[in-house]
N, C-alpha and C positions, 0 to 999 in steps of 0.2 A: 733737267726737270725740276720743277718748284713741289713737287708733293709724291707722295710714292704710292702706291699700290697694283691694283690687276685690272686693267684698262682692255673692252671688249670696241676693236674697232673694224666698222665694216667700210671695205674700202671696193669703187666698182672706177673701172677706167674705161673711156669711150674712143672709137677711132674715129676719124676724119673721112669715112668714106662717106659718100652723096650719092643718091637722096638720102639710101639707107643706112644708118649708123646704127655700127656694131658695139655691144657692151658687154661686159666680163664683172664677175663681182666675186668676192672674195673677203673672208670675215676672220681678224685674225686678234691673236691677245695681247697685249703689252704689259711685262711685269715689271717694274720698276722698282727696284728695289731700296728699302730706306739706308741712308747716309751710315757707312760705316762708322762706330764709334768705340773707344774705352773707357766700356764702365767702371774699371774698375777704379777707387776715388784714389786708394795711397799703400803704399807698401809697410808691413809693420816694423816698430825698431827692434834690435834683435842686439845681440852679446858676440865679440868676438868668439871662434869656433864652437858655436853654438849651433846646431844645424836651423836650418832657415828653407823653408815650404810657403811660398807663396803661387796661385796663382792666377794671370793676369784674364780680363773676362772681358767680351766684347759682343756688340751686339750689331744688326744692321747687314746692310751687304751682304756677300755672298760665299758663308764657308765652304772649305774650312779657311784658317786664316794665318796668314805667317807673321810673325814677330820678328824685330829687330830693334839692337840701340842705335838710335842713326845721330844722338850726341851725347856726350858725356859717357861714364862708365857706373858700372856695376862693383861693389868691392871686389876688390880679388877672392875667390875659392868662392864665387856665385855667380852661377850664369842663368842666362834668359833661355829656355827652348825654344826653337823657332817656329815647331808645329804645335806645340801645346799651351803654348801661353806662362809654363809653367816656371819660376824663380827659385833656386832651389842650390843648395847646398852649404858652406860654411864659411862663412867670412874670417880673414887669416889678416885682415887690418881693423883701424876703427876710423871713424869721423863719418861726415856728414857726405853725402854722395850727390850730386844731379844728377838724373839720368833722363832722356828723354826719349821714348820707346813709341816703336811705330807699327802701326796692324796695318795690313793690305789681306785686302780681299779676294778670293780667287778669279772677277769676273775676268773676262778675256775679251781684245788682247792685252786689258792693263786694266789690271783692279783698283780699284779705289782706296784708297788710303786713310785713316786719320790716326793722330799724336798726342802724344801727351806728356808732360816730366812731371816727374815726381820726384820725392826727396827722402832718401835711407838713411835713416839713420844707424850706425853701427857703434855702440860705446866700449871698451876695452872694457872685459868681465875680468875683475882685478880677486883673484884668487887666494887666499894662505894656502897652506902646503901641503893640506885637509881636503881641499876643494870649498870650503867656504868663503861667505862672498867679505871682502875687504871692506865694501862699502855698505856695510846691513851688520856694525855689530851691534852684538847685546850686552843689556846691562851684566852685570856681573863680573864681564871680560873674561882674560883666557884663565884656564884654570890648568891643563894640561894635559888634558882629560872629555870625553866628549860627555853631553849633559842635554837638557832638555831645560827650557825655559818659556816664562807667556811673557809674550811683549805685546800689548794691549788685545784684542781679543783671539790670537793666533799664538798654538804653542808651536814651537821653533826646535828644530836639534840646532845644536851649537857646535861646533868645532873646537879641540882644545887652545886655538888659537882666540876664541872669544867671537865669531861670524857664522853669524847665520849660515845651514847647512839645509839644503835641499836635497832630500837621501832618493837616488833613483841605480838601484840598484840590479845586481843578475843573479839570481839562485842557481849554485851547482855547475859551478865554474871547473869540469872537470873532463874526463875523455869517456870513454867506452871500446870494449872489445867487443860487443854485440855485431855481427853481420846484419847487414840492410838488404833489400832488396834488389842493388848492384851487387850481394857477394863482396863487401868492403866493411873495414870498422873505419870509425875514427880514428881509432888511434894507429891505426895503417897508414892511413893519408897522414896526419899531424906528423909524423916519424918520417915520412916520405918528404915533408915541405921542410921542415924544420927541424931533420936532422936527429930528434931527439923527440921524449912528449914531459919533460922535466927542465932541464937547463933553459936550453934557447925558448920551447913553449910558453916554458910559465909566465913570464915576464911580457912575451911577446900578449899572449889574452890579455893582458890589464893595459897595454897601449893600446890595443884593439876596442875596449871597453870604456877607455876617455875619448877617443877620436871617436865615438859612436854619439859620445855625450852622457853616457852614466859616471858615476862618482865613486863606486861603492859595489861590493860582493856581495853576494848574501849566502844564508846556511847551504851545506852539502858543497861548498867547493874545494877541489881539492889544495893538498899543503903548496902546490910549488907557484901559486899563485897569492897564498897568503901573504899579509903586508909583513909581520914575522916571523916568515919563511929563514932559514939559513941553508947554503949549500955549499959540501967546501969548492967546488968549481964556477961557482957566483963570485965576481971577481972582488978583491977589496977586503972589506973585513968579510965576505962570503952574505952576506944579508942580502934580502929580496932589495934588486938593480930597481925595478919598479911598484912603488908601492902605491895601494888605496885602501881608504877603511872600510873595514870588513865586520860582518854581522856575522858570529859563529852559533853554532848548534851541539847541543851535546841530546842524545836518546835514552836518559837510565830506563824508559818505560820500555824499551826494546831487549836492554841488554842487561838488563836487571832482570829480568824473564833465564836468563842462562848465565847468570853472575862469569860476565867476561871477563876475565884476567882475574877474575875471584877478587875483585875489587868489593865485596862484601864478604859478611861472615857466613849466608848463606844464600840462595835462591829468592828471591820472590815470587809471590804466587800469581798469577792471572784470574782473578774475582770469580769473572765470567766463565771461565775453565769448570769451574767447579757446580755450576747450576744445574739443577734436573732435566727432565726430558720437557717439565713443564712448563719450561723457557724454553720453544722451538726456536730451529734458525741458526745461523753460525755463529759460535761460541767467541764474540769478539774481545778483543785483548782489554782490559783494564788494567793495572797491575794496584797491588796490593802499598794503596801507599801508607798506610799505618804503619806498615813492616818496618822496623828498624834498619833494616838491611837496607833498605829504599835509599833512605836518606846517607847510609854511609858510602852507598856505591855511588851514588850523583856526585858524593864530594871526592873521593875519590879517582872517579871521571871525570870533573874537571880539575882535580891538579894536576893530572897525567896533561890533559890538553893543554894546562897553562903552562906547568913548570919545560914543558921539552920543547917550546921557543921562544919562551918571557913574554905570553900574548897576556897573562894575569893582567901585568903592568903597560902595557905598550897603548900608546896615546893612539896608537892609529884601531884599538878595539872599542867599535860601538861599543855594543852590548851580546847576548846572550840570549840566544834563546832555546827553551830546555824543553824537548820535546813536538814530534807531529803529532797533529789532531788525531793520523790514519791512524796512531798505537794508545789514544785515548777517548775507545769505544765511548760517549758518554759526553764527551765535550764536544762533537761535532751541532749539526745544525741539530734544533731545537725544536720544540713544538709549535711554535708561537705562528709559523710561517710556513709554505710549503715550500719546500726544497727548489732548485733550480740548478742545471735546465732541466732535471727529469725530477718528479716528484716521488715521493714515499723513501727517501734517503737521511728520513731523522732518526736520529739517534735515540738506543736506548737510554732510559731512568739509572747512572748508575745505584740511585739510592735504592731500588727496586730490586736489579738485582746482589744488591747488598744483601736485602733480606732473604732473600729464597736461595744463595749457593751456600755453599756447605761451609760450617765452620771450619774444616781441616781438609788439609790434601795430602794426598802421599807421594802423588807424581801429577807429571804431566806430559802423555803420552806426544803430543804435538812439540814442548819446547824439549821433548828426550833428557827431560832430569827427574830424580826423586829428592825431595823435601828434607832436611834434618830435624827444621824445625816447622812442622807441619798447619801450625795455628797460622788460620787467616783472619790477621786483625784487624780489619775493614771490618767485619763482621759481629765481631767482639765491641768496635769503635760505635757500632749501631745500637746493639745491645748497651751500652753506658750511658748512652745518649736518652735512648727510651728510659730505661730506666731511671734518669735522675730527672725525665721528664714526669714520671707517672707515678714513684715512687712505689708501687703494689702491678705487681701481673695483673688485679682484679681489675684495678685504674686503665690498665693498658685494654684489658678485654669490652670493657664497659664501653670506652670509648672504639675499640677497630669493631665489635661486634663480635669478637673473638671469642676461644676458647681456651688458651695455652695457661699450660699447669705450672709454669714458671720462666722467670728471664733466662735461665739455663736450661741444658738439654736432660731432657725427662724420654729416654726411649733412645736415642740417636737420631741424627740425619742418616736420611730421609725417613719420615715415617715418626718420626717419637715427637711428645707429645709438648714439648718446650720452646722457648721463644727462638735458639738455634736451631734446634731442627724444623725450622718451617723452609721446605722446600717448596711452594708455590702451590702443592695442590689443594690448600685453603682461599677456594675461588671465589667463596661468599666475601671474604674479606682484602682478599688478596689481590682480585680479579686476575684477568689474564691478559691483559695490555699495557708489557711491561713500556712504550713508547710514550702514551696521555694517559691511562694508567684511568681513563672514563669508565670503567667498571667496578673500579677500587674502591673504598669504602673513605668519604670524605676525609675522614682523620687521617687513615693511614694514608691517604696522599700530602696532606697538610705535613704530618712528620716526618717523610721520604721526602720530602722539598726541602723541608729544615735541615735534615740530615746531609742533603747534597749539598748546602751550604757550607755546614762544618766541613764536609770531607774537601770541598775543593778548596775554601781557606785554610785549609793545612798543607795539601798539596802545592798551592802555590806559596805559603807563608815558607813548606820546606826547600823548594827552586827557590827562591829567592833569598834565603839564609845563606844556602850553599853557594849563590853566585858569587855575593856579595863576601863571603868568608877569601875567595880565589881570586875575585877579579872585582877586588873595592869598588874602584870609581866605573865600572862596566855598567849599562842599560842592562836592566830586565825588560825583555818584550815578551813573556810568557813563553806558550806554546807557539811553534808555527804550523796552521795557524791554530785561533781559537773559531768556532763554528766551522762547518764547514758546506759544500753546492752550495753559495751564496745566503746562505742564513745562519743567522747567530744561535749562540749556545742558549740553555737555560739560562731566566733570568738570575736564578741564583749560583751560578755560575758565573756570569760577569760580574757581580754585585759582590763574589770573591776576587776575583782576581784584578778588581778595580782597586781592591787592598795594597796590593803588593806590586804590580806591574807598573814601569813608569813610562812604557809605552805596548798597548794594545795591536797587538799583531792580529789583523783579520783578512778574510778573503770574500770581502762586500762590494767587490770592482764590480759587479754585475747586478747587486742591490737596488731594491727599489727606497724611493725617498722615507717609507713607511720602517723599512727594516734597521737603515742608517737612526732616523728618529727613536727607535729601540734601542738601540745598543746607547747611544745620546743620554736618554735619559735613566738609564740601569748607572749608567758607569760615572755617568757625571765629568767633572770636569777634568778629561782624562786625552790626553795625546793618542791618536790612533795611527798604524802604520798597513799598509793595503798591498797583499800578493795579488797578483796580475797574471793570469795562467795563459799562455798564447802559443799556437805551434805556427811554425814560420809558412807551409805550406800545406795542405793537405792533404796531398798526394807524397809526402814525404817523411822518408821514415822517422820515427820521433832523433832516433841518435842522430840524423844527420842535422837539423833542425837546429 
């Protein structure tokens, strides 16, 4: 046929009888279907064991359609599907391929055919010993050490071999004894396959994790997958058999709540712990980072992490990162935006409740300790702050609309009549929305903004002191992360921790252009790194996933 479509033909036939001629008719359709063809114009060029998803499209004739190479070949560790069209997996050579690929169509008894070749290109991804690429180094060169660098408008990790590093990494590279919904853990099955969930495991995850195509760990994964890991049954000098760089985690905002291994001189307090009934809602964790103890437990906590397998010094350590958002009530998502996927998930004002908990604790029924040293200096940090802002209580009242008899406690918390004991139930000035805080009285939100500024540039000026004191040439990436359900923290809050951080740890993977543009312009010209939360299926239990 010279043209294709849906052709209505009425057809009648006559017989040969005489006089009277007999006729029959009959009206029937003809679809003709258009010239099978492949659209698709060229295969992309891709990296030796790099995974490779291509696929192929066609249009015309009569699906579905079957594929074949009918000359030339395909790299090895990539094949063509025959039903799907689809080009998929990892090329295990490099160089230039022809390949010439052919669709037939299902009509019957012999479908229609058409071809076409193309040409793949596959380059050898020439590696250092890092995973960085060979042929992308940066100025500076190797240092020994991994680093962050801008090579004309993109910053770069770098490898301590001096090459470009494209960090795609796994968080929580570890097992579990939770039972699933078969009546099974993981670590049942790992001990079942491989004998063991330490020796043969650990090593065997990080080859599982380059053959996947990630480069790198990230925080919560366990030791026997660390790059270094030592074991005396690890053969050799006992050092991890397979290594990759790895992003480590330390928590003082957790464990500094119950001074674990008494790596402090005392307890820390949890801020929010200590608030009225006048702050409703669950009493979420801050922790007390004024407290001296703060800052001697985080150092502390990471000499123990660094000194017990030289990760301090070891070239294959990114960087560091000190703390979850989940234990720094206040640094999650912000007002600026609404939360996602479900909204109303922003975060208290820690400056807010700075003001209204209580200057002192004695206990704390939840983390089951009692205090020695009971001053909560957050609080006290506020108080020094106003005060050398306003220099007179009269200054301070004038401006919130106030009434307080002094920057010190006049009566006690709760109920007395001074700048500490203001527990929240000053609503004319105070309001009662410790979140936007649209009921508070102009100033005293202008100065609770100021003030979250100070507190979180000390918080991160003190993680960052301590990294750098254990793990010199280590990456700070702050908290993991900073915001949190896809929206960034307080402005003043980035605009700290843009101070101190040499790479921003966020979880914007789901952001819109509007919320990425904030963060952009708060932090300025600042390297950003992006968690990526994903469950493999959904009908499947998190641990097996």
């Amino acid at each position: 046929p010279a043209e294709s479509g849906d052709f209505a033909i009425p057809v009648q036939v006559r017989d040969s009888s005489q006089p009277s001629v007999k006729t029959a008719r009959q009206d029937f359709n003809l679809s003709i279907a258009p010239a099978v063809q492949i659209v698709t114009t060229e295969l992309y060029a891709s990296y030796v064991q790099q995974p490779y998803n291509a696929v192929m499209s066609a249009m015309g004739g009569a699906p579905p359609y079957a594929w074949s190479v009918i000359s030339g070949r395909l790299p090895q560790g990539i094949t063509l599907d025959g039903k799907t069209g689809k080009v998929t997996g990892r090329a295990t050579e490099g160089g230039q391929f022809a390949v010439t690929v052919q669709v037939r169509d299902s009509l019957q008894p012999a479908g229609a055919a058409a071809t076409k070749t193309f040409n793949l290109s596959i380059a050898e991804l020439r590696l250092d010993e890092y995973g960085g690429l060979k042929d992308a180094p940066v100025p500076g060169g190797a240092t020994g050490f991994f680093r962050v660098a801008k090579v004309g408008n993109r910053w770069e990790l770098v490898t301590p071999a001096g090459n470009a590093f494209f960090m795609l990494g796994v968080y929580h590279i570890s097992g579990d004894a939770h039972k699933d919904e078969l009546g099974g853990t993981y670590d049942s099955r790992a001990t079942a396959k491989y004998g063991d969930r330490y020796i043969t495991w650990g090593p065997q995850q990080v080859r599982r994790l380059k053959s996947w195509g990630f480069n790198s760990i990230g925080p919560y994964s366990i030791k026997y997958v660390l790059p270094t890991a030592r074991l005396p049954k690890w053969p050799g000098n006992h050092t991890q058999p397979e290594k990759i760089p790895v992003v480590r985690i330390v928590k003082p905002s957790l464990y500094s709540l119950r001074n674990m291994n008494n790596w402090a001189n005392g307890h820390v307090t949890a801020i929010g712990y200590g608030s009225h009934s006048h702050c409703s809602g669950w009493r979420a964790t801050f922790p007390d980072v004024f407290d001296p103890n703060f800052e001697q437990f985080l150092d502390n906590q990471l000499k123990e992490a660094t000194e017990a397998d030289g990760t301090g010094n070891s070239p294959w350590l990114i960087g560091w990162m000190v703390d979850d958002t989940d234990l720094l009530n206040g640094f999650g998502a912000g007002p600026e935006f609404t939360t996602l996927p479900a909204a109303g998930k922003n975060n208290r004002h820690v400056g807010w409740i700075s003001l209204i908990t209580a200057p002192t604790q004695a206990s704390n029924s939840v983390a089951k300790v009692s205090y020695k040293d009971q001053k909560v200096y957050t609080k006290y940090a506020l108080q020094d702050f106003l005060r050398k802002r306003y220099g007179t209580i009269a200054a301070l009242n004038t401006a919130w609309g106030s009434n307080y008899s002094t920057f010190d406690s006049d009566g006690g918390w709760p109920g007395g009549n001074g700048l500490l004991d203001e527990d929240g139930r000053h609503t004319n000035w105070v309001g009662t929305d410790p979140v936007y805080l649209r009921d508070a009285n102009p100033a005293l939100k202008k100065d609770l903004d100021d003030f979250l500024y100070v507190l979180a540039s000390h918080y991160f000026q003190v993680c960052r002191s301590r990294v750098k004191a254990n793990s010199p040439n280590a990456l700070y990436f702050g908290p993991a992360v900073l915001g949190s359900w896809g929206t960034p923290p307080r402005r003043h809050i980035l605009e700290a921790a843009a101070q101190y951080v040499d790479v921003l740890n966020t979880n914007l993977d789901i952001a819109d252009q509007a919320r990425l543009d904030f963060v952009a312009r708060v932090i300025g010209d600042k390297p950003l790194a992006f968690l990526e939360g994903r469950k493999a299926q959904p009908q499947s239990a998190l641990v097996r996933c």
